[in-house]
DSSP file (Angstrom, degrees, kcal/mol; ACC not computed):
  #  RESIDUE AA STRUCTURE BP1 BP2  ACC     N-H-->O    O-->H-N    N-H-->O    O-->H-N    TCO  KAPPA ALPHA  PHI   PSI    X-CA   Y-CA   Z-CA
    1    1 A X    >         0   0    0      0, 0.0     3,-1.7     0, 0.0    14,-0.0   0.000 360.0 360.0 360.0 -24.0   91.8  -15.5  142.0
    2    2 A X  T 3   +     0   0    0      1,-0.2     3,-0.0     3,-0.1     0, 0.0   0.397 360.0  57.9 -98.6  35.4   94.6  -14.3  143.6
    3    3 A X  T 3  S+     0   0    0      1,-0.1     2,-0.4     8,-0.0    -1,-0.2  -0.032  87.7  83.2 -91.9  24.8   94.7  -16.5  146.6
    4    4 A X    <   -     0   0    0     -3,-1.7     2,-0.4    10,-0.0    -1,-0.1  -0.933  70.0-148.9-126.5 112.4   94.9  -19.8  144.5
    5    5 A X    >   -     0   0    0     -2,-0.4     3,-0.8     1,-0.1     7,-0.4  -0.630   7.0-161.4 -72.4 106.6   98.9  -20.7  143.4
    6    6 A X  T 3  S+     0   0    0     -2,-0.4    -1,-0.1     1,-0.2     6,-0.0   0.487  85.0  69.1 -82.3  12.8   98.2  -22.4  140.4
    7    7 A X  T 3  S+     0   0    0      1,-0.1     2,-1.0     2,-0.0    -1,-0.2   0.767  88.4  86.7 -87.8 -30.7  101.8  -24.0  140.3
    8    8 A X  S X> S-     0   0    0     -3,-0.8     3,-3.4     1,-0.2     4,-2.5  -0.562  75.0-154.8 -76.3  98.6  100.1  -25.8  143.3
    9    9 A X  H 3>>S+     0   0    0     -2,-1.0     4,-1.6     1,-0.3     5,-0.5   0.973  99.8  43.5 -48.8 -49.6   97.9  -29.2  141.8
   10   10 A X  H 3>5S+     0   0    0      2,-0.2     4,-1.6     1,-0.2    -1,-0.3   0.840 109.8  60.6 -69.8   4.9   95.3  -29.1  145.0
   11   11 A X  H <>5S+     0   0    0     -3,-3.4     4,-0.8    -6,-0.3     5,-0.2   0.864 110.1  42.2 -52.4 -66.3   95.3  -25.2  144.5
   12   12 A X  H  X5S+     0   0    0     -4,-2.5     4,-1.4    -7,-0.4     5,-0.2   0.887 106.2  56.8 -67.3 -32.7   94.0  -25.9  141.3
   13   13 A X  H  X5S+     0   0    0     -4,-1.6     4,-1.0     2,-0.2    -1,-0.2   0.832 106.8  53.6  -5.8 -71.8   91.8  -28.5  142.3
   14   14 A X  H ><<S+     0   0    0     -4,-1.6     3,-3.4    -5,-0.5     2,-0.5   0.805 107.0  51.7 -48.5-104.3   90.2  -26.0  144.6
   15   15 A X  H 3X S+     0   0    0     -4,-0.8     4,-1.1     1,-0.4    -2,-0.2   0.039 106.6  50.9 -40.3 -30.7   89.6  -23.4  141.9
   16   16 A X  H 3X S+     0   0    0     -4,-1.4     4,-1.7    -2,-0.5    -1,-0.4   0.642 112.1  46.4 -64.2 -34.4   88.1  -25.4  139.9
   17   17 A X  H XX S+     0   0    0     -3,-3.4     3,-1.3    -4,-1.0     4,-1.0   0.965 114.3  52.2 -44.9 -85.1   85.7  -26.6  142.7
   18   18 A X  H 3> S+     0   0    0     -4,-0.3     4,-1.5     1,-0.2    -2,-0.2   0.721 111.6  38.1 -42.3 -56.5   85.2  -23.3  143.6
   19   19 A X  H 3X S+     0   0    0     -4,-1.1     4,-2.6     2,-0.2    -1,-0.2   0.720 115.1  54.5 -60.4 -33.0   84.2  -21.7  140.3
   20   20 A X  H <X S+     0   0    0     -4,-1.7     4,-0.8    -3,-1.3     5,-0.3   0.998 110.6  46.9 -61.4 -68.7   82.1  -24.9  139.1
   21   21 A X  H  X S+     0   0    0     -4,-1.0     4,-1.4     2,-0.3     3,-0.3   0.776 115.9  52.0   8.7 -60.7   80.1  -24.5  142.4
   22   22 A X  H  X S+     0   0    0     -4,-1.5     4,-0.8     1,-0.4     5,-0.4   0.957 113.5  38.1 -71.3 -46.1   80.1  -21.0  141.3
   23   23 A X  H  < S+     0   0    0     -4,-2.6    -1,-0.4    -3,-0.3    -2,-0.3   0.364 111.4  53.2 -65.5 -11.0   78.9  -21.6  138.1
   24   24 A X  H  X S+     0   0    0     -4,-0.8     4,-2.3    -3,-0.3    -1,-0.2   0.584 110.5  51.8-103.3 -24.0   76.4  -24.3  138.8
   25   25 A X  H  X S+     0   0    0     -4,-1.4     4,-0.9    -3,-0.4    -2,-0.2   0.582 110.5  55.5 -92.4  -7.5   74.6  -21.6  141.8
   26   26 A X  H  X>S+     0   0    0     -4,-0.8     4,-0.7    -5,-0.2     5,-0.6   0.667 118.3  29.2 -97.3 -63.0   74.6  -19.0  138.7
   27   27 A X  H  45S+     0   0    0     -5,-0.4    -2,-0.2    -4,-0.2    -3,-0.1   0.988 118.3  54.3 -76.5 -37.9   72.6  -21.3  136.5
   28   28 A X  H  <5S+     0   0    0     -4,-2.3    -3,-0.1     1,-0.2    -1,-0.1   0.851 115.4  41.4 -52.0 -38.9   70.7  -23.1  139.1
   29   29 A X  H  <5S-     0   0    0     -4,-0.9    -1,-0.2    -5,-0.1    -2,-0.1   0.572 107.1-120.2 -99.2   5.1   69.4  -19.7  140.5
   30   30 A X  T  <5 +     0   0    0     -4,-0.7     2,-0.7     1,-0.2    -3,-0.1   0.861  49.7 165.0  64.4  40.9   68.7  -17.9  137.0
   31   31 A X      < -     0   0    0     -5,-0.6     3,-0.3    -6,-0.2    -1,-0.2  -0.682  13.9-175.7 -63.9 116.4   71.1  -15.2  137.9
   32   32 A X  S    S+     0   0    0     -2,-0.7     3,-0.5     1,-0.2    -1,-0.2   0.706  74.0  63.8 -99.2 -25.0   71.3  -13.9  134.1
   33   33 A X  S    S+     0   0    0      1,-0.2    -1,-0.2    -3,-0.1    12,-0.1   0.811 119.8  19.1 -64.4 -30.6   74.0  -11.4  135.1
   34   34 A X  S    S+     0   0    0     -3,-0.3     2,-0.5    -8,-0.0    -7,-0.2  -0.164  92.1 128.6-158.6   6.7   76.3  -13.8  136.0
   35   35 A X     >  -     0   0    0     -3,-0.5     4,-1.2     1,-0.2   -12,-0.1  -0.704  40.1-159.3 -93.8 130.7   75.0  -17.2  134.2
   36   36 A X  H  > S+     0   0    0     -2,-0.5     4,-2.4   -13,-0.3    -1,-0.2   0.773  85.1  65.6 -92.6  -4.4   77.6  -18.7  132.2
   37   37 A X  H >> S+     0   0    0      2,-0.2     4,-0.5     1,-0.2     3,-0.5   0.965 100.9  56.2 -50.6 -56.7   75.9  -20.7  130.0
   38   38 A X  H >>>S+     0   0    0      1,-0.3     3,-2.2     2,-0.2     5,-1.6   0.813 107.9  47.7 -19.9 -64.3   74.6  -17.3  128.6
   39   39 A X  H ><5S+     0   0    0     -4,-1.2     3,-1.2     2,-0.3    -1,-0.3   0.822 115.0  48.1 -80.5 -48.5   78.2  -16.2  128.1
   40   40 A X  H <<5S+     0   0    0     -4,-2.4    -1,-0.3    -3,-0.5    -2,-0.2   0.474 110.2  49.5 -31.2 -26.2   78.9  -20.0  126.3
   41   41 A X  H <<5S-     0   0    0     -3,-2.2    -2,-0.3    -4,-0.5    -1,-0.3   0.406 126.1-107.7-122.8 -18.8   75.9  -19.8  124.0
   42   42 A X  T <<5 +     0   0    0     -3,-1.2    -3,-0.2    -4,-0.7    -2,-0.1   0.570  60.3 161.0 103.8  -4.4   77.1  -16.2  123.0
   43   43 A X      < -     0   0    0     -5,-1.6     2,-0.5    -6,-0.1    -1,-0.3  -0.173  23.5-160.5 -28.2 116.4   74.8  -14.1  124.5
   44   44 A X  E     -A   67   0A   0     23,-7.1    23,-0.7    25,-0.1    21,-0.1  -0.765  13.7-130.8-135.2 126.4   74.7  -10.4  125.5
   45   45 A X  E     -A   66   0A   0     -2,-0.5    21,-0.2    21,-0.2     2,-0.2  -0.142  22.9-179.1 -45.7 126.9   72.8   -8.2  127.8
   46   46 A X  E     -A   65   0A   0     19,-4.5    19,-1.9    25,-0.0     2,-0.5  -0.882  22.1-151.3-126.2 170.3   71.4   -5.2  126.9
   47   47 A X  E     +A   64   0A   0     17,-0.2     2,-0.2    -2,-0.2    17,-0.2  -0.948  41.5 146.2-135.8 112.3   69.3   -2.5  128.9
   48   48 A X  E     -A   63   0A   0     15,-3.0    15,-2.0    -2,-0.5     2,-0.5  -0.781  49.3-107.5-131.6-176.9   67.0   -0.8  126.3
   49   49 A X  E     -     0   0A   0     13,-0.2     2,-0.4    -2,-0.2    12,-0.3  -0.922  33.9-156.5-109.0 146.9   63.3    0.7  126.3
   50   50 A X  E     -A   60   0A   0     10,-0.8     2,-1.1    -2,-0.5    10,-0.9  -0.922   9.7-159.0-128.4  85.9   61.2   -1.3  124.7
   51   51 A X  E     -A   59   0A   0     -2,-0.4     8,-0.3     8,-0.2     2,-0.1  -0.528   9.1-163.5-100.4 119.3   58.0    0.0  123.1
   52   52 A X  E     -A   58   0A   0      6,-1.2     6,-2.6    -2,-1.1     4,-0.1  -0.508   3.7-169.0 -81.8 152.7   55.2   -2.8  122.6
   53   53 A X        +     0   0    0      4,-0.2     4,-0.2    -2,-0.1    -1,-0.1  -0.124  51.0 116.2-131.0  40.9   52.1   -1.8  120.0
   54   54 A X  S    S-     0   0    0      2,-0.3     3,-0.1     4,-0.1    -1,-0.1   0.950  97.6 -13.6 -44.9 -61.0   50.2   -4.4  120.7
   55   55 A X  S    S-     0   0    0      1,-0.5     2,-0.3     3,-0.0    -2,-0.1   0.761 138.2  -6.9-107.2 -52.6   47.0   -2.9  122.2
   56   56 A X  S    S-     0   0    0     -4,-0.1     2,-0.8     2,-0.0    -1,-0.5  -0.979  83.1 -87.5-161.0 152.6   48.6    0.6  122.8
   57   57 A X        +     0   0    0     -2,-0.3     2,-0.3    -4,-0.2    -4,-0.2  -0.568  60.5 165.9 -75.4 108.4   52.1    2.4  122.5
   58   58 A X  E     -A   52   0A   0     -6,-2.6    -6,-1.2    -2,-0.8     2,-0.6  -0.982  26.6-145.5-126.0 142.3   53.1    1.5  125.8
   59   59 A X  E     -A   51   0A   0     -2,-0.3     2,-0.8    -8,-0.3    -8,-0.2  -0.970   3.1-154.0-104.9 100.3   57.0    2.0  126.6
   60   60 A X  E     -A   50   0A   0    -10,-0.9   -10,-0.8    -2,-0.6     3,-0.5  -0.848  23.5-148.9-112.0  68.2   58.8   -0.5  129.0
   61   61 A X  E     -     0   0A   0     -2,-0.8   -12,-0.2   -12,-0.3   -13,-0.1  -0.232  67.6  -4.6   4.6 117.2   61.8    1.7  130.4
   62   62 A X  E    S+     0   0A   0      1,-0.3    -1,-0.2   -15,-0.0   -13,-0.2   0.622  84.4 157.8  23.2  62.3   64.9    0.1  131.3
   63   63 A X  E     -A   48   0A   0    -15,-2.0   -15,-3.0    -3,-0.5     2,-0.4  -0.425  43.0-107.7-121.4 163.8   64.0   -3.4  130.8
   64   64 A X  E     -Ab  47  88A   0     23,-3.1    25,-1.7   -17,-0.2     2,-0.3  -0.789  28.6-167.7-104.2 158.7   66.6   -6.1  130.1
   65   65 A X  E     -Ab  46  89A   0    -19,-1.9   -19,-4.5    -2,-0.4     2,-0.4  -0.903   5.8-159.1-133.5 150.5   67.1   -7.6  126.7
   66   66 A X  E     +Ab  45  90A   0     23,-1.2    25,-1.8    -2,-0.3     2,-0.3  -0.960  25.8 161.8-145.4 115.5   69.1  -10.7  126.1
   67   67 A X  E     -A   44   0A   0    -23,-0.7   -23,-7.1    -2,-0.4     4,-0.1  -0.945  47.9-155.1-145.1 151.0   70.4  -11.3  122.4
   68   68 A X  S    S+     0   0    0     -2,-0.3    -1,-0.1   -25,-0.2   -23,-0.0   0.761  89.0  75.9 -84.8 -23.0   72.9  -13.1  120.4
   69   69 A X  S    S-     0   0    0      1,-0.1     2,-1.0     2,-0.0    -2,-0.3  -0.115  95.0-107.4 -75.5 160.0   72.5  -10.2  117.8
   70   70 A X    >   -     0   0    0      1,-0.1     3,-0.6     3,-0.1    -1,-0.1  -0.881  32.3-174.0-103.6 115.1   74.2   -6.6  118.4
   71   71 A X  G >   +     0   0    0     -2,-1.0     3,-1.2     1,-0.2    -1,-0.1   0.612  69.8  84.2-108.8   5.3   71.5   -4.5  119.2
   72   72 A X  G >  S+     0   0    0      1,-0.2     3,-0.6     2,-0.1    -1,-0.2   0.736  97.2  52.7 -17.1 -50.1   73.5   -1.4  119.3
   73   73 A X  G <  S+     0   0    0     -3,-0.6    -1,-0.2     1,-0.2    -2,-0.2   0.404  99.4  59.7 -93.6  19.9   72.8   -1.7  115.6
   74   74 A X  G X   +     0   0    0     -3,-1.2     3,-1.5     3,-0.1     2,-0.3   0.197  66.0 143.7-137.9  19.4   69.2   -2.1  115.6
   75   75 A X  T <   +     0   0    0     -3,-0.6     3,-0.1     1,-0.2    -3,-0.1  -0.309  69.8  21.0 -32.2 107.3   68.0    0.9  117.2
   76   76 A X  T 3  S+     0   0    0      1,-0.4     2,-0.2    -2,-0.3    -1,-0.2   0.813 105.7 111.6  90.1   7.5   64.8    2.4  116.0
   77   77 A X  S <  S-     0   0    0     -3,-1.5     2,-0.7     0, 0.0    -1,-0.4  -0.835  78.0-103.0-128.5 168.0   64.0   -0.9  114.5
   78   78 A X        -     0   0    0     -2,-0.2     2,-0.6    -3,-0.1    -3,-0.0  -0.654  37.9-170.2 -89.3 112.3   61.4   -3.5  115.3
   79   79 A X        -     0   0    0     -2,-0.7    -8,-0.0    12,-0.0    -3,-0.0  -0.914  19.6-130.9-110.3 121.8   63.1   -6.4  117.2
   80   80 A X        +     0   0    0     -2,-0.6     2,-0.3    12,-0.2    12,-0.3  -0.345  39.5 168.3 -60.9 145.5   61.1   -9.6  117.7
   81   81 A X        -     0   0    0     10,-0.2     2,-0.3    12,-0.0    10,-0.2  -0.952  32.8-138.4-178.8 161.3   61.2  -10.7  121.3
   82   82 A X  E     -C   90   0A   0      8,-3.9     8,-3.6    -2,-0.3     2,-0.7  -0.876  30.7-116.7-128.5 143.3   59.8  -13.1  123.9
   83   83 A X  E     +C   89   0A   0     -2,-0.3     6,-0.2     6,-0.2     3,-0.1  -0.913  32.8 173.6-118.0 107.9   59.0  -12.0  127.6
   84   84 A X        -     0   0    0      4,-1.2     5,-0.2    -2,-0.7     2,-0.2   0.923  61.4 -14.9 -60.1 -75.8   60.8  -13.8  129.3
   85   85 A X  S    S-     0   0    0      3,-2.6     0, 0.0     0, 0.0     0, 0.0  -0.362  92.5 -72.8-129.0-167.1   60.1  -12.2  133.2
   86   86 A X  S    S+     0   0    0      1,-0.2     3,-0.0    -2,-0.2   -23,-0.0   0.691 132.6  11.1 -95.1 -12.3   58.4   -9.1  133.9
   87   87 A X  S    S+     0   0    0    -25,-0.0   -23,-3.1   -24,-0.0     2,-0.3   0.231 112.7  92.1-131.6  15.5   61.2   -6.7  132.8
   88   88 A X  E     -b   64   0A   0    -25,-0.2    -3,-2.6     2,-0.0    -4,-1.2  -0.980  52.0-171.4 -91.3 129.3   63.7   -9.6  130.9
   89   89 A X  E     -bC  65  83A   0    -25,-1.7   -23,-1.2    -2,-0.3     2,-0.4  -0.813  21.5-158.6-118.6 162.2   63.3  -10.1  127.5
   90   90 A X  E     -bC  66  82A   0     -8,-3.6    -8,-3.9    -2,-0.3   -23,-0.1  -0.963  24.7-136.7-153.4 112.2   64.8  -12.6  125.4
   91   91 A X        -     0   0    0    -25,-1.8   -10,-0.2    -2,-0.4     2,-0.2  -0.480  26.4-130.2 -79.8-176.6   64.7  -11.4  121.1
   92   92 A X        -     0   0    0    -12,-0.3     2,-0.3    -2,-0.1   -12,-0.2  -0.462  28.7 -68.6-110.9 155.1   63.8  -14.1  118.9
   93   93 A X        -     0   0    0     -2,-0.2     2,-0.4     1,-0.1    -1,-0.1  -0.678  31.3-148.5 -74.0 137.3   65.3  -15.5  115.7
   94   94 A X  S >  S-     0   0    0     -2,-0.3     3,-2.2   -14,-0.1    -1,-0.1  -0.916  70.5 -42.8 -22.1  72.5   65.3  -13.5  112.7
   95   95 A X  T 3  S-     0   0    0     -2,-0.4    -1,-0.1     1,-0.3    -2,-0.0   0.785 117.3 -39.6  32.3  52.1   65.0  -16.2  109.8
   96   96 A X  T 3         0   0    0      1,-0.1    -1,-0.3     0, 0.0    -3,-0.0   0.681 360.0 360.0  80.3  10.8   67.0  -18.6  110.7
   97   97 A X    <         0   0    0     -3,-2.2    -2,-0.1   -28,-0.0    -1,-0.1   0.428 360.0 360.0 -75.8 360.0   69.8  -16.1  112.0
């Protein structure tokens, strides 16, 4: 950002090119780190262990979680969630939360 003089209109022009670009190769490639729709819709990354009890207490170690909720507070609590990829996860609404 600092090589574009925004006092200059086709500086800005560019920068706006450039960052839409950036932003369309971010959503297009499902970079989640870096997707701004996430960050629009309110979204935040987390990296938690995850233990499903479906079949057996099996533990999923650094897996990523992607929530609108703060899940800082919900440690140690049962979080609803959809698998997404093989280590992204994506929780689920809460009753209409």
């Amino acid at each position: 950002m600092i090589a574009f003089d925004f006092g200059n209109p086709q500086n800005l022009v560019l920068f706006i090119i450039y960052f839409s670009v950036l932003a369309y190769l971010c959503i297009r490639n499902n970079n989640i780190y870096t997707n701004i729709l996430l960050e629009f819709k309110g979204y935040r990354i987390y990296t938690c262990d995850l233990t499903c009890k479906v079949l057996d207490d099996h533990t999923y170690h650094d897996s990523i979680v992607i929530s609108k909720s703060d899940l800082t507070q919900e440690e140690g609590n049962d979080v609803p969630y959809w698998d997404f990829e093989n280590y992204i996860y994506i929780t689920a609404n809460r009753g209409g939360k």
